[in-house]
C-alpha positions in Angstrom: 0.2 -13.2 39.3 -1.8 -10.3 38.1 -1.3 -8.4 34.6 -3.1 -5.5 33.1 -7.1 -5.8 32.3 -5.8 -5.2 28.5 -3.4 -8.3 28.5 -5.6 -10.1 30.8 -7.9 -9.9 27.6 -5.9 -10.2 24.6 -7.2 -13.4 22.8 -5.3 -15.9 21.2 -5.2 -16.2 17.3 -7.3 -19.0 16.2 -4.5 -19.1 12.6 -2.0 -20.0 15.3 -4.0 -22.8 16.9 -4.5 -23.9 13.5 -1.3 -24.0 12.7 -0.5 -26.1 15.4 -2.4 -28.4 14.5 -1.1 -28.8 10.8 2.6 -28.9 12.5 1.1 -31.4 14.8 -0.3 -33.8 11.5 3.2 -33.5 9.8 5.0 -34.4 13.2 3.0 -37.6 12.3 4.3 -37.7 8.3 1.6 -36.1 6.9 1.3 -34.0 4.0 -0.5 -31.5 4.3 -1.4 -28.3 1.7 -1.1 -25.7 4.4 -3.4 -22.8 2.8 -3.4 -21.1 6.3 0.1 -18.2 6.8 -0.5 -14.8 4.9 3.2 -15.5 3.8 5.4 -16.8 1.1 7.8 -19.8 1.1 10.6 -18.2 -0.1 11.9 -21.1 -1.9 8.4 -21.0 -4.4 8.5 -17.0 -4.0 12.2 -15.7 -3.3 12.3 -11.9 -2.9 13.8 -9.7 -5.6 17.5 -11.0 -6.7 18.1 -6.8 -7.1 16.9 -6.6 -2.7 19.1 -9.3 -1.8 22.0 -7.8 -3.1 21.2 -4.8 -2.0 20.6 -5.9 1.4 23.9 -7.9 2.0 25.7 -5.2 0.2 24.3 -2.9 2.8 25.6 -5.6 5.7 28.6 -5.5 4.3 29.1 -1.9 4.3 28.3 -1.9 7.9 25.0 -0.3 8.2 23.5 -1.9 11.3 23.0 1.2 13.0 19.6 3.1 14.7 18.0 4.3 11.0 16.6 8.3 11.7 13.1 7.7 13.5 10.8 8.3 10.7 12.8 6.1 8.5 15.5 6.9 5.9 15.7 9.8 3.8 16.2 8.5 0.9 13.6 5.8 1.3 11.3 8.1 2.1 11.7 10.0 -1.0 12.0 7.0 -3.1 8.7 5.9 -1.6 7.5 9.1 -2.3 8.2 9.0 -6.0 7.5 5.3 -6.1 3.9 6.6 -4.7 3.6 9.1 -7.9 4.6 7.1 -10.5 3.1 3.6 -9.6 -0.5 5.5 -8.1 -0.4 9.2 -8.7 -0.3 10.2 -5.6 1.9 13.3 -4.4 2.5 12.7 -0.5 5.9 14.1 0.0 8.9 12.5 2.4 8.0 14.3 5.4 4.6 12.7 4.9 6.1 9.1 5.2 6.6 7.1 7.9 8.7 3.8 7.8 8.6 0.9 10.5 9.4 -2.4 10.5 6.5 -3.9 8.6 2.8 -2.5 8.4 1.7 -3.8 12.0 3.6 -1.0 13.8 2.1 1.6 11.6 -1.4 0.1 11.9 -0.9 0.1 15.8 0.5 3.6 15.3 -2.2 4.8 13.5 -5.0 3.5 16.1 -2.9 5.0 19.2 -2.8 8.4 17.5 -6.4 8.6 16.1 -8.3 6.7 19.1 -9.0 7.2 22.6 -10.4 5.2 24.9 -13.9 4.0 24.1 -13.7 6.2 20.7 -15.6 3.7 18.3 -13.8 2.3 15.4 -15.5 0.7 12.5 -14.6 -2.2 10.2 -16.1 -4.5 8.1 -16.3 -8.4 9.0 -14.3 -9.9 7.7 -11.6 -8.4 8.3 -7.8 -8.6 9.6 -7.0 -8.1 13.2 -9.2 -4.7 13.6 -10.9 -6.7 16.7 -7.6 -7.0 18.2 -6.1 -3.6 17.5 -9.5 -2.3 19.0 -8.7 -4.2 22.6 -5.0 -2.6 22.5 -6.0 0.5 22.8 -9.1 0.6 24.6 -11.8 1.2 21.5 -15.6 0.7 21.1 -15.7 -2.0 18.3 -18.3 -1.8 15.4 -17.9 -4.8 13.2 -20.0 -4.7 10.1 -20.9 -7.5 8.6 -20.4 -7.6 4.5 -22.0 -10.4 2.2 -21.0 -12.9 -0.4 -23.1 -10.8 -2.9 -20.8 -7.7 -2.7 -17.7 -10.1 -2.6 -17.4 -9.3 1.0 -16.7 -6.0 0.4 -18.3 -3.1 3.1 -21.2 -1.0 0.8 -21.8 2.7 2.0 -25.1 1.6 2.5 -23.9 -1.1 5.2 -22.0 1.6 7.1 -24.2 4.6 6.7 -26.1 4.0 10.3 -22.6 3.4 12.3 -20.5 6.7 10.9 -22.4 9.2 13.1 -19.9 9.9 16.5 -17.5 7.4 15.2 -13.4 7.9 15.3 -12.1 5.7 12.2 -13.0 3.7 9.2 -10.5 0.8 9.0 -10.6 -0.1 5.4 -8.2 -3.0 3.4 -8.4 -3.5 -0.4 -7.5 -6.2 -1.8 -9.1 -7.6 1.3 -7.5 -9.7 3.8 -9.0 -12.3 4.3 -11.4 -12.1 1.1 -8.7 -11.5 -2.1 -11.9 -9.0 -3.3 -11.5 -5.0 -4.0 -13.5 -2.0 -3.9 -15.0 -1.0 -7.3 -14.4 3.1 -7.9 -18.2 3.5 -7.6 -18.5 1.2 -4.1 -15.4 3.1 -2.9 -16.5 6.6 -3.6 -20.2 6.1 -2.0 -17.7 5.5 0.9 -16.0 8.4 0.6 -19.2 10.7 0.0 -20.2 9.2 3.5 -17.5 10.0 4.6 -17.0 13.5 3.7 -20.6 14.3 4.4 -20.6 13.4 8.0 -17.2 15.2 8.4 -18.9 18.3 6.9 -21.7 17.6 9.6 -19.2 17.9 12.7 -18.2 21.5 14.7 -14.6 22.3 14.6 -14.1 21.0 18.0 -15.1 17.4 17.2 -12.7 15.0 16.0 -13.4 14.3 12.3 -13.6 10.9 11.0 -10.6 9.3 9.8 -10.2 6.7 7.3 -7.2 4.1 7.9 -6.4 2.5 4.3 -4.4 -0.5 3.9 -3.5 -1.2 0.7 -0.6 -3.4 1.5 -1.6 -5.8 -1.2 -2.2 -2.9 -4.2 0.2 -4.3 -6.0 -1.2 -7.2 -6.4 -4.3 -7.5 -8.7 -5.5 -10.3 -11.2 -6.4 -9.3 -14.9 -9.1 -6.1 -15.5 -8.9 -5.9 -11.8 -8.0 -2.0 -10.9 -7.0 -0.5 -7.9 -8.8 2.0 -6.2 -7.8 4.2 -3.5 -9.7 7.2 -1.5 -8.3 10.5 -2.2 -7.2 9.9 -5.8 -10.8 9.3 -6.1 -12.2 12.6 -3.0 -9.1 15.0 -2.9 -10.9 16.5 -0.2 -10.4 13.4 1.7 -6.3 14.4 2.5 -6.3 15.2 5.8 -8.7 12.4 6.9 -6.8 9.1 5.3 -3.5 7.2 6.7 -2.5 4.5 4.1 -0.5 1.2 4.9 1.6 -0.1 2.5 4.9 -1.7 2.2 7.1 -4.3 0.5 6.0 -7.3 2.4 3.5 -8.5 -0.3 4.0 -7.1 -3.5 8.1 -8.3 -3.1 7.4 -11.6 -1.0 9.5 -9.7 1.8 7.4 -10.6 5.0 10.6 -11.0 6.6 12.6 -7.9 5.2 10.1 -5.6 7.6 9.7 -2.6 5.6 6.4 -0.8 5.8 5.5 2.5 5.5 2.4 4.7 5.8 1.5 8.3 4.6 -0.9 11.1 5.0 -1.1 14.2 7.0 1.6 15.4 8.2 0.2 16.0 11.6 -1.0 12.9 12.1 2.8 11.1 10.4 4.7 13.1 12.9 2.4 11.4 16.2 3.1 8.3 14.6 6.5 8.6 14.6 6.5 10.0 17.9 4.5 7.1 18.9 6.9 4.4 16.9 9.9 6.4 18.5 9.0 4.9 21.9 8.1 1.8 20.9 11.7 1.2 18.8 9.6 -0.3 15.8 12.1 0.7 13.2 12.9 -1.1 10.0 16.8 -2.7 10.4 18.5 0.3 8.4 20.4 -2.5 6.0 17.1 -3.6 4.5 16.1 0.4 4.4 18.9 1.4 2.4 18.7 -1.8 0.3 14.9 -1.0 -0.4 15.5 2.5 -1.2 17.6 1.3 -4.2 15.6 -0.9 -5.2 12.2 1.0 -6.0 13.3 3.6 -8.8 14.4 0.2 -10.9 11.6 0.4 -12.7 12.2 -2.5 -15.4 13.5 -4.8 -12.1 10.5 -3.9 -10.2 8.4 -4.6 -12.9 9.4 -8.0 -14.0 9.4 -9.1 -10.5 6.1 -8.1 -10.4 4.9 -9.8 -13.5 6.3 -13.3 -12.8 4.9 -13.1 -9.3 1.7 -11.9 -10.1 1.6 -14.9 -13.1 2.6 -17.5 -10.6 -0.3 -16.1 -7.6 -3.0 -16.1 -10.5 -2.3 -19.6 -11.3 -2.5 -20.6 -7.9 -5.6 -19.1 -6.7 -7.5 -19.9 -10.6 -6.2 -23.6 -10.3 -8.2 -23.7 -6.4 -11.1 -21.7 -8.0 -11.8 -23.9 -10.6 -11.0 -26.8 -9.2 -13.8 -25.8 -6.6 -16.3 -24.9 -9.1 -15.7 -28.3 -10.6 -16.4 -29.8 -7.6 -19.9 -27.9 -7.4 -20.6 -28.6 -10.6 -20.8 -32.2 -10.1 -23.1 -31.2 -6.9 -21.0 -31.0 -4.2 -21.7 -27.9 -1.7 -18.9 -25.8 -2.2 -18.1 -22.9 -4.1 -15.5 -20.0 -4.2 -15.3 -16.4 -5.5 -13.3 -15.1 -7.9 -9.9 -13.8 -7.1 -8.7 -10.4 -7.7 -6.1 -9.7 -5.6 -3.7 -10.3 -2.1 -2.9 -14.1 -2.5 -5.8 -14.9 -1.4 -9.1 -16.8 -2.5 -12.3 -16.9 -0.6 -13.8 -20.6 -0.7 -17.7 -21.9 0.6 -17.6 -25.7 2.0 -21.0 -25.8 3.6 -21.4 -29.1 5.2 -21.8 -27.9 9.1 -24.3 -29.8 10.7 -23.0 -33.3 9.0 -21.0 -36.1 10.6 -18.0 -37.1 10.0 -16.9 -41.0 10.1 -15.8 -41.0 13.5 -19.4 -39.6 14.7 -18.4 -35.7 15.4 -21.0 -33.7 14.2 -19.4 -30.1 12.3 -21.2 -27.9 14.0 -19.0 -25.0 13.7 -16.4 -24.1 11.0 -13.3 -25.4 13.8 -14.4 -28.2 13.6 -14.9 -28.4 9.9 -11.4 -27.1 9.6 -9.7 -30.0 12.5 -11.6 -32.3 10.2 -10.5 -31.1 6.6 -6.9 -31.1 7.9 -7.2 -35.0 9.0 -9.1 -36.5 6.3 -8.4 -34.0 3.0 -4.6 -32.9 4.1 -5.9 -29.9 3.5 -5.3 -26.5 5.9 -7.5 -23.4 5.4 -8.9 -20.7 7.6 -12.1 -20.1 8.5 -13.8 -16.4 8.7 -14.9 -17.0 12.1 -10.8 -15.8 12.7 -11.6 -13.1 11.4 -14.3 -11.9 13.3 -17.4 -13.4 11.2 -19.9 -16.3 13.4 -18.6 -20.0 13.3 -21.5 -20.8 11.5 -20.5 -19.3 8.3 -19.0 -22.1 5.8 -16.4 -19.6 4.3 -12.8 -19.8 4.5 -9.7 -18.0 3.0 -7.1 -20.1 1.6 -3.7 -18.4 1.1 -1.6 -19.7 -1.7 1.9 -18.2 -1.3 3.5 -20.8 0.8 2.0 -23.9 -1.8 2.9 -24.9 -5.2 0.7 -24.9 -8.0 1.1 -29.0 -8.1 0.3 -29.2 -4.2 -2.9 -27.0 -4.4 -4.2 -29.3 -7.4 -3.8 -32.6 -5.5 -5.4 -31.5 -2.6 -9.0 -31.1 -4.8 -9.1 -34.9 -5.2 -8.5 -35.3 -1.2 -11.0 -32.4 -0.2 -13.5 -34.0 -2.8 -13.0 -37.9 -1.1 -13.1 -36.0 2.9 -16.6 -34.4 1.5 -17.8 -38.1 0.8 -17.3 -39.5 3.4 -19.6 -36.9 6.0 -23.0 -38.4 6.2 
């Protein structure tokens, strides 16, 4: 049977085929710490007590309905203020799209910016830009970031790629990295940014900045957010955010997203998201439009989360400086934000007991999750070269207790490799 060249292409997600395999090893009665899904076990992280009753109060009041197209009103307006109080940032309803979670909007955003072989730039690593690229036909310009800018894309690393290019896909907090721009990395962006918008003739497309700050919300100590047109107003009509509830209210499954920005460019969105039927359920609409003014519920939701992700993802850090300390070749960097940490095991090239040498991070991985119990994802699925010992490790779906006692495994697996 023959499908489309685009299908034909579509490659599988190596996080899947991971997970498979951990399934596969508790089939068998393992226990595993499974660091891999960007999600939350609800039963460690349950959603907002206020956005469950909201939610089944809106079941119960029969709203199962098609929701308006661009979302509901008052959503969009409590989004809007939730935008201005929370970030200062004045976007009004009419500049708001909602969808059912932040994937539709990021597709959204790539259909109405990109045309076929219109380059799109992101940093490596990064979150599914390779993929969105395919989907719509794009020229792909991955940019590799280092350890020594906490994986973070400098304007100096994308200075020689902005000239003719369509869009700067941007995240922070980073998936898969748990790092953030500083104000002063950011805005060199943004300088770059303006300036080669203020080089093109009105009848070539500007340079667009998508910004997905899904995980905002979520930031560790001193750590600020930092966004692009609170720092370059004249950056408006150039940036799409993506945000949601997903992250910052442990809501994966609720599906309400949202993205803002110009109007011109929310309104080909929702025409976009109109045809596709990507709508968030209208229950879970109304419920989260109640929900965000509660400022003291929001908030205390927000600090017990935030205390319980920061314990997580310091217990792992330390627990992996530890291990370097006493001169084994791993390491970590610290987290900031997302519920993510970025962790070094660099043992590729080594053998493991049954005589398979690691040459890439898959196998490394296949062979952490046999011997340590222990699940994480490598970069290489996000983009970066299999040869690079760094991995993210996502702590929403693991207790505190279940992170800790997988150090001792990890530590014995590491002895083992000759």
């Amino acid at each position: 049977m023959q499908v489309s060249k685009m299908a034909a292409g579509l490659r599988g997600s190596e996080i899947i085929r991971i997970g498979n395999q951990v399934s596969e090893q508790v089939r068998q009665g393992a226990n595993i710490c499974n660091l891999t899904i960007g999600d939350f076990d609800s039963k460690i992280f349950p959603i907002p007590a206020g956005l469950t009753d909201g939610i089944i109060d809106a079941y119960k009041a029969g709203l199962t309905n098609y929701p308006p197209a661009a979302g509901m009103g008052e959503l969009r307006q409590s989004v809007s203020t939730f935008l201005q109080e929370r970030q200062g940032l004045s976007y009004g309803p009419d500049d708001i799209l909602i969808a059912g979670g932040s994937r539709p909007l990021i597709y959204a955003a790539y259909r109405a910016i990109v045309d076929a072989g219109d380059r799109v730039i992101f940093p490596l690593p990064s979150w599914n830009n390779n993929h969105y690229c395919h989907l719509v036909d794009a020229t792909p310009v991955a940019v590799p970031t280092h350890a020594e800018n906490n994986f973070m894309p400098t304007a100096a690393d994308l200075a020689s790629h902005v000239a003719g290019a369509t869009l700067l896909a941007l995240c922070s907090p980073l998936n898969p990295t748990g790092t953030v721009f500083t104000k002063e990395g950011l805005e060199e962006i943004c300088d770059l940014v303006l300036a080669e918008n203020q080089r093109r003739g009105p009848d070539e497309k500007p340079l667009y900045i998508m910004y997905d700050q899904i995980y905002w919300l979520l930031t560790f100590g001193d750590t600020q957010h930092f966004d692009p047109v609170s720092l370059r107003p004249a950056l408006r009509p150039y940036v799409i955010y993506i945000d949601g509830t997903s992250k910052c209210f442990a809501a994966t499954g609720v599906r309400v997203g949202y993205a803002f920005g110009p109007q011109v460019l929310i309104n080909q969105m929702k025409s976009i998201l109109g045809h596709v039927g990507a709508w968030a359920p209208k229950a879970e609409q109304v419920a989260t439009a109640h929900f965000l003014p509660q400022t003291a519920a929001v908030d205390e939701f927000l600090a017990g989360m935030k205390t319980r992700l920061d314990s997580s993802l310091e217990g792992f850090f330390k627990g992996l400086k530890e291990l370097k300390q006493q001169g084994y070749p791993v390491d970590a960097v610290a987290p900031a934000g997302a519920i993510y940490l970025t962790a070094k095991i660099d043992v590729l090239g080594r053998t493991a007991p049954d005589g398979t040498v690691l040459a890439t991070t898959a196998e490394l991985t296949s062979y952490l999750i046999a011997e340590a119990q222990l699940a994480l994802v490598p970069f290489s699925a996000f983009g970066s070269s299999a040869i690079e010992p760094w991995f993210r490790a996502s702590v929403g779906a693991e207790t505190v207790e279940s992170i800790q006692a997988a150090l001792p495994r990890l530590r014995a697996a590491l002895d083992k490799l000759k």
